[in-house]
C-alpha positions in Angstrom: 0.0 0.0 0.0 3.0 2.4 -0.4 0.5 4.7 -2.1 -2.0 4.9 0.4 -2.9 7.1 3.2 -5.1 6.1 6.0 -8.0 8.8 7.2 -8.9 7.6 10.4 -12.0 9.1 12.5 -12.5 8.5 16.3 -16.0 8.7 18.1 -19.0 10.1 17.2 -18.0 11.5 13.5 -20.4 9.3 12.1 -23.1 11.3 13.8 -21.7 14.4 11.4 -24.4 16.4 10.0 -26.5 15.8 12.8 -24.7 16.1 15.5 -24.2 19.7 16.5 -24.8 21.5 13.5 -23.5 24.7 15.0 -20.3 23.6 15.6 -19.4 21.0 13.1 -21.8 22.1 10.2 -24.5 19.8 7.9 -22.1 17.7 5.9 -22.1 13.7 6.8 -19.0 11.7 7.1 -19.9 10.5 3.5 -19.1 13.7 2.3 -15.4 14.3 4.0 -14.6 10.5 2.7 -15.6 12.0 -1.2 -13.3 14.8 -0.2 -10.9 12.9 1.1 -10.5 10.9 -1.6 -10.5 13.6 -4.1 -7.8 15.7 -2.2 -5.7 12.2 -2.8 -6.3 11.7 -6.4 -5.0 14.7 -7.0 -2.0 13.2 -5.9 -2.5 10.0 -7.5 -2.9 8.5 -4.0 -5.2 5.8 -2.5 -7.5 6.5 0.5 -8.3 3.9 3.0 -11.4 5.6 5.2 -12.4 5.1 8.6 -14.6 5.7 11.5 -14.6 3.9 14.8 -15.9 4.7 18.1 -14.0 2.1 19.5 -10.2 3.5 20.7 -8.8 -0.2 20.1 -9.9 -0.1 16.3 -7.6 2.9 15.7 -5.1 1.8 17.9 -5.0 -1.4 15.5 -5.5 0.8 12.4 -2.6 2.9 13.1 -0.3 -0.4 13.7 -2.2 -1.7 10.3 -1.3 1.2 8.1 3.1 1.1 9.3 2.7 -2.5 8.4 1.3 -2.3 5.4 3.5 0.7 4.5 1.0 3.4 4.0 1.9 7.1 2.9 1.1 8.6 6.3 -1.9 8.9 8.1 -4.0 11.7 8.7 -6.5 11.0 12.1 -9.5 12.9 13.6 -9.2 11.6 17.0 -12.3 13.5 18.2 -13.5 12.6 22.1 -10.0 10.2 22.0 -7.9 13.7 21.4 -8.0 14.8 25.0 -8.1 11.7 26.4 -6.3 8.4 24.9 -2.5 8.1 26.2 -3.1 4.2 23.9 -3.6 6.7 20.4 -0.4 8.8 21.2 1.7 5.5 22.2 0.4 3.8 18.8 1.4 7.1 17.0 4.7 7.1 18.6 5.6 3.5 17.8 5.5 3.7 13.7 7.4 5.6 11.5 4.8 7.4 9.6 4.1 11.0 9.2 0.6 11.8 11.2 -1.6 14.7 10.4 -4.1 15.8 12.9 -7.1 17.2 12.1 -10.2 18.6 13.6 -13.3 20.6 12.0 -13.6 23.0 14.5 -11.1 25.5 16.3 -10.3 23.5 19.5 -8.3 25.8 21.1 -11.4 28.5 21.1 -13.6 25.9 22.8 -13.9 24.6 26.4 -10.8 24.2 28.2 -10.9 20.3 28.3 -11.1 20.2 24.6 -7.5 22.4 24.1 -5.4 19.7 25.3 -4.3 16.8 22.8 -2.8 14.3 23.6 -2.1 13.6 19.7 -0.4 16.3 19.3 2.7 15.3 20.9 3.0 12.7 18.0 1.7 14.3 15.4 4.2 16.6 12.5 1.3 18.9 11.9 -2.2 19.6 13.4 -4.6 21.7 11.7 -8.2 22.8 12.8 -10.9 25.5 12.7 -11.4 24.6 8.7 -14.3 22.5 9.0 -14.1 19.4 6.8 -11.5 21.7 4.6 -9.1 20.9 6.8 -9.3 16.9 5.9 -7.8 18.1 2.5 -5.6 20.9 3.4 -4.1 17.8 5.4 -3.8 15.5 2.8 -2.3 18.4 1.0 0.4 18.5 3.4 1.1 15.2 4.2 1.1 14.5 0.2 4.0 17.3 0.4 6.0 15.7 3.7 5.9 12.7 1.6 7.3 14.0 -1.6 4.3 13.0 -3.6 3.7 15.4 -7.0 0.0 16.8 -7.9 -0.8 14.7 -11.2 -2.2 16.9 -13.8 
């Protein structure tokens, strides 16, 4: 899979365009995977998509994509950001490039929700773009990688 990324989503993003509309705005999960993968065809690069609400799932996902030699990975941990030390140990062990990312601004919410614990681990966090950010990350991680736009 050595032109793949992994686009993994922790708890309650499948609830998107429902849940809080206010803060996280009316699109669905279904719609950041279509953007997802269109931000890495412009690269000419493969999108393996997920959601979990289980921390163990992207714990395992993470390990899955260094083994099978995936591009990089870029992660919404969501309710796991402030609170799962197992994510950040998971991050630290591979030796992949991690993007965070979050739809809204974090660090202009409630106090509990400015700490991440991914963060440590991660080369580059970006949030406050809504689902934008899911491709300005791929964007980046596409250029920490080395991978070319295709025309």
């Amino acid at each position: 899979m050595a032109d793949t990324i992994y686009v993994l989503n922790g708890p309650n993003l499948n609830l998107l365009g429902t849940r809080q509309p206010e803060t996280y705005g009316h699109t669905t999960l279904a719609d950041v995977e279509q953007l997802c993968r269109e931000a890495g065809k412009r690269f000419a690069l493969a999108v393996e998509f997920r959601q979990s609400n289980h921390e163990g799932a992207i714990v395992d996902w993470i390990q899955e994509a260094a083994r099978d030699k995936a591009l990089g990975i870029v992660i919404n941990p969501a309710g796991y950001t402030t609170t799962s030390v197992a994510i950040l140990d998971a991050i630290l062990a591979v030796k992949i490039p991690v993007i965070e990312v979050h739809i809204s601004n974090i660090h202009a919410r409630e106090s509990f929700r400015q700490h991440s614990y991914v963060s440590r681990a991660a080369r580059a966090v970006i949030c406050g773009f809504g689902i934008e950010g899911y491709a300005l990350a791929i964007v980046g991680l596409a250029a920490m990688v080395g991978a070319t736009a295709k025309s």
